[in-house]
N, C-alpha and C positions, 0 to 999 in steps of 0.2 A: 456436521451438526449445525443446523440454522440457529442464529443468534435473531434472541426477540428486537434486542434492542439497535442493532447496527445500522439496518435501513433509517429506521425514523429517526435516529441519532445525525447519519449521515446528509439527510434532506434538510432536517431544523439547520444543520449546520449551514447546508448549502444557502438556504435562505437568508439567515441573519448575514452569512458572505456578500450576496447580491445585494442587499440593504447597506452594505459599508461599498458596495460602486464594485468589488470583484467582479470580475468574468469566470463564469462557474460551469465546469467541465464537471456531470454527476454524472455517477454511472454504477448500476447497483449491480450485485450478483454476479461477477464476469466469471469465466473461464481463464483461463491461464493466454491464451492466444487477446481474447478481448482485453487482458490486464495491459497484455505485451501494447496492445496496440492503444490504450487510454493513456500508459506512459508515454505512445511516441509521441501524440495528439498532444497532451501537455509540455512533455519539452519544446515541441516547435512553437506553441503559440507563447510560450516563455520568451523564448529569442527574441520573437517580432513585438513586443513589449517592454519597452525599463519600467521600474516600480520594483511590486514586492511578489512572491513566489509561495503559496502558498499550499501542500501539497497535502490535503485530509484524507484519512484512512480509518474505518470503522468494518472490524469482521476480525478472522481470524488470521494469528502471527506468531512466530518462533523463531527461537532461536538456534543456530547451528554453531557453535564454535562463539564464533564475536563477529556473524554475519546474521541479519535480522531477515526473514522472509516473510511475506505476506502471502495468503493462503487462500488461492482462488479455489471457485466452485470445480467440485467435481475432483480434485485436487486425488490423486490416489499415492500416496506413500505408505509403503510396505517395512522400509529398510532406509536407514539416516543416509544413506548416497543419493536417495533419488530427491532428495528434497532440492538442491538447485534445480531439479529438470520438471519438477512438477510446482515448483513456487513463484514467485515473483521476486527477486531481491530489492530488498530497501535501497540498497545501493543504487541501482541500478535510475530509481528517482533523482539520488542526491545526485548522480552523476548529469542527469538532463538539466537537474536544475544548477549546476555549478558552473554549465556548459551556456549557460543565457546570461552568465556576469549580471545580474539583476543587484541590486541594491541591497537587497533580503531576500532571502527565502526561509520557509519556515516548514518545519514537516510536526504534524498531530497524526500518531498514530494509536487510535482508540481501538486496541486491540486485544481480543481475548488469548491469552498467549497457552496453548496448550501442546503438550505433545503426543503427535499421531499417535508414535508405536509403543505409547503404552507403556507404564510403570517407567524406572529410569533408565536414563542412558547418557555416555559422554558425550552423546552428539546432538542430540537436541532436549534442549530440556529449558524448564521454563527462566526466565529473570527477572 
């Protein structure tokens, strides 16, 4: 389900970024491969930089247990097991960016937080 407001949330953001001197990695719409690979993109150029680490996130997110997923395009989950193999985990940021010893890093995750499969469940559901 496309979110009205993600995109143009995510660019204003980008922008006011670039205006305080960020280097600004935007990247709208991805698939779970393009997520995998915007994560690697940013933890390396983390590394090759000290300063601050800045890690925005505008679309869809859930929760599985006390693990936070990010929910790329196309994203098909049926049944709460598949959500690590079709998501992107938060983790999986905090770990690139814990990996660059940067001064700060910061994660904003402006996310509609809903669950796939519908009505409740112990496994995903919202926080």
């Amino acid at each position: 389900m496309p979110l009205r407001n993600a995109v143009p949330d995510a660019r204003a953001s980008g922008d006011r970024l670039r205006e305080r001197g960020f280097e600004v990695i935007h990247r709208e719409n991805l698939d779970r491969r393009e997520m995998r690979q915007a994560s690697r993109l940013f933890g390396r150029k983390l590394r090759k930089k000290d300063g601050v680490g800045l890690f925005y996130f505008s679309g869809h997110g859930l929760q599985q247990n006390v693990s936070n997923y990010l929910l790329p395009v196309g994203a098909d989950i049926q049944q709460a097991y598949e959500i690590p193999d079709e998501a992107l985990a938060a983790g999986s940021v905090l770990r690139a960016m814990e990996s660059a010893n940067n001064e700060l890093n910061i994660v904003v995750l402006d996310a509609y937080r809903n669950n796939p499969l519908g009505g409740k469940s112990d496994y995903a559901r919202l926080a």
